[in-house]
C-alpha positions in Angstrom: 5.1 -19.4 -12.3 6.9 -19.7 -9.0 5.4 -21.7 -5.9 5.5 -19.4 -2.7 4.6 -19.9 0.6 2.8 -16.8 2.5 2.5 -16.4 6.2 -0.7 -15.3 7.5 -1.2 -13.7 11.0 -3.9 -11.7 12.7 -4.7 -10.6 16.0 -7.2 -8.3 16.0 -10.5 -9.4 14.6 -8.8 -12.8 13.7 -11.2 -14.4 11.5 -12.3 -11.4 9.3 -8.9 -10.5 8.7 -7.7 -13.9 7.7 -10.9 -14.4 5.4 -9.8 -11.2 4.0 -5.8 -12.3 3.4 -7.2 -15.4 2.0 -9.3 -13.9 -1.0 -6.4 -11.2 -1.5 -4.0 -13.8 -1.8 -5.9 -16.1 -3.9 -6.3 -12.9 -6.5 -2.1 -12.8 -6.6 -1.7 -15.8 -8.7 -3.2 -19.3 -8.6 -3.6 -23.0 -7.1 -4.0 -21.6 -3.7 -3.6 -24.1 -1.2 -4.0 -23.0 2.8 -3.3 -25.0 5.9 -4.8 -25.4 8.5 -5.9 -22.0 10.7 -3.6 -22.4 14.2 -5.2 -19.7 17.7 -1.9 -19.4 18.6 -0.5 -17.0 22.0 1.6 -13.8 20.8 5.0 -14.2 21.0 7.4 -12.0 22.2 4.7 -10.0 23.8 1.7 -9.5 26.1 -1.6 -9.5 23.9 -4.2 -11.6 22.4 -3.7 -14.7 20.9 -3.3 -14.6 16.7 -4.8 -17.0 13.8 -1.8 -18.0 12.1 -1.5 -20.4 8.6 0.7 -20.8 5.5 -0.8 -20.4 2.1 0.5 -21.9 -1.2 -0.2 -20.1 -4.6 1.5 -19.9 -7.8 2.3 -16.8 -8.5 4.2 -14.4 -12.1 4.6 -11.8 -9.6 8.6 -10.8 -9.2 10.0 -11.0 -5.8 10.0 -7.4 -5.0 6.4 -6.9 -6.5 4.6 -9.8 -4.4 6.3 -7.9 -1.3 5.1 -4.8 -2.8 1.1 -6.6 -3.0 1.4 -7.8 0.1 2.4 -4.4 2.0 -0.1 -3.0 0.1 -2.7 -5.6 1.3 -1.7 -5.1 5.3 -2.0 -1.7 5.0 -5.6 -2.1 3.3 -6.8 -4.1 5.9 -5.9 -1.8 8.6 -2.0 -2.2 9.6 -0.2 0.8 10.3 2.3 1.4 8.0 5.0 2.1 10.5 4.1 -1.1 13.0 6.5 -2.4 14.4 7.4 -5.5 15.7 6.2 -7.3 18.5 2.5 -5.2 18.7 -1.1 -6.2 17.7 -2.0 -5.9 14.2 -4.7 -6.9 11.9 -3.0 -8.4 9.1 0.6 -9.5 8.7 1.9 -11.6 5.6 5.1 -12.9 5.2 7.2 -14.7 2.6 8.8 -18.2 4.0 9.8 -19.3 0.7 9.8 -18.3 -3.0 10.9 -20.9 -5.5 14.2 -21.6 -4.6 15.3 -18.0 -3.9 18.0 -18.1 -1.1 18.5 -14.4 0.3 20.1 -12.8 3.7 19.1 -9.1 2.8 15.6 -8.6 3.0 13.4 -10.4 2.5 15.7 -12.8 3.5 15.0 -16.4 2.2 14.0 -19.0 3.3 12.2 -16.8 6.1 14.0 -17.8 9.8 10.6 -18.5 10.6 10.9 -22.1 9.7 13.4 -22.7 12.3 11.5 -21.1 15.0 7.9 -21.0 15.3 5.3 -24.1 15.4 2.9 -21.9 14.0 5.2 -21.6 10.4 6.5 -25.2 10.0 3.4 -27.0 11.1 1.3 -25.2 8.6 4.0 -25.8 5.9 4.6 -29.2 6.9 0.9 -29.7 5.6 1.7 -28.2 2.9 4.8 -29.3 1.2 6.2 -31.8 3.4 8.9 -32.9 0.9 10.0 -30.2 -0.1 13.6 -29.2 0.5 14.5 -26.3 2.3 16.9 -24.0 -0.3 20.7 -23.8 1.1 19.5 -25.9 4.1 19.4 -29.6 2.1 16.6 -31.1 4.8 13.3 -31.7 4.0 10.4 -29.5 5.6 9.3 -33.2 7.2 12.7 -33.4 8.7 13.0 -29.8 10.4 9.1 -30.4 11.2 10.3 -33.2 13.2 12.9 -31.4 15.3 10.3 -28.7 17.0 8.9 -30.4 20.0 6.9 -27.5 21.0 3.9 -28.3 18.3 1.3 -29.2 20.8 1.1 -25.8 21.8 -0.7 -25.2 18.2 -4.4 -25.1 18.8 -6.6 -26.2 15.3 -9.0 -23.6 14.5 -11.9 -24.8 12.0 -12.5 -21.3 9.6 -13.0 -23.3 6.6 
């Protein structure tokens, strides 16, 4: 079993479609684990503002199939298949880390994500805060405590 870490994001009927991601997820493997739910402004773009969280779970899926279940599972909950980046959507998952896979061709691992965005390594900084970031050596703790811009996440009480 390999530990991953999923990000969850929805902006279009936020809660039903993060309930949804949730019991998808948790039928992909076990120990399911999920942050705290973050009302977070798009980035990037004009819209409305997106749930965002990081789930844990153990999963035997292979690295292309998990990709595969999630793709499968965006689409099933209403995401176009050819969305693009930077647009509304109803579901979008995204692997930040799988085990200690390390990858620059897509998916590429561990996800950029974690360097960027309050609403990844807050959520993951609940999660796993010792655990070290593969090829980067620091601790999810310490990169958590380089982002200053975390008071811009908004708690969100779903659970």
């Amino acid at each position: 079993m390999i530990t991953t870490y999923i990000g969850v994001g929805s902006n279009l009927d936020r809660e039903k479609h993060v309930r949804a991601a949730i019991e998808e997820l948790a039928q992909l493997g076990s120990d399911l684990r999920c942050s705290t739910v973050y009302d977070c402004a798009a980035v990037g773009f004009a819209s409305h503002s997106f749930y965002n969280l990081v789930v844990e779970l153990k999963t035997s899926y292979s690295l292309h199939t998990l990709m595969q279940k999630l793709r499968d599972i965006e689409i099933k909950w209403g995401r176009q298949p050819d969305a693009q980046k930077m647009q509304d959507r109803t579901l979008d998952l995204d692997i930040i880390l799988f085990g200690d896979t390390v990858s620059a061709q897509a998916p590429q691992l561990p996800r950029e994500d974690i360097y960027k965005y309050a609403f990844v390594i807050q959520p993951l900084y609940e999660l796993c805060p010792q655990r070290v970031i593969p090829s980067d050596g620091r601790t999810v703790a310490q990169i958590w405590q380089t982002h200053r811009q975390l008071d811009s996440l908004v708690a969100v009480d779903l659970f």
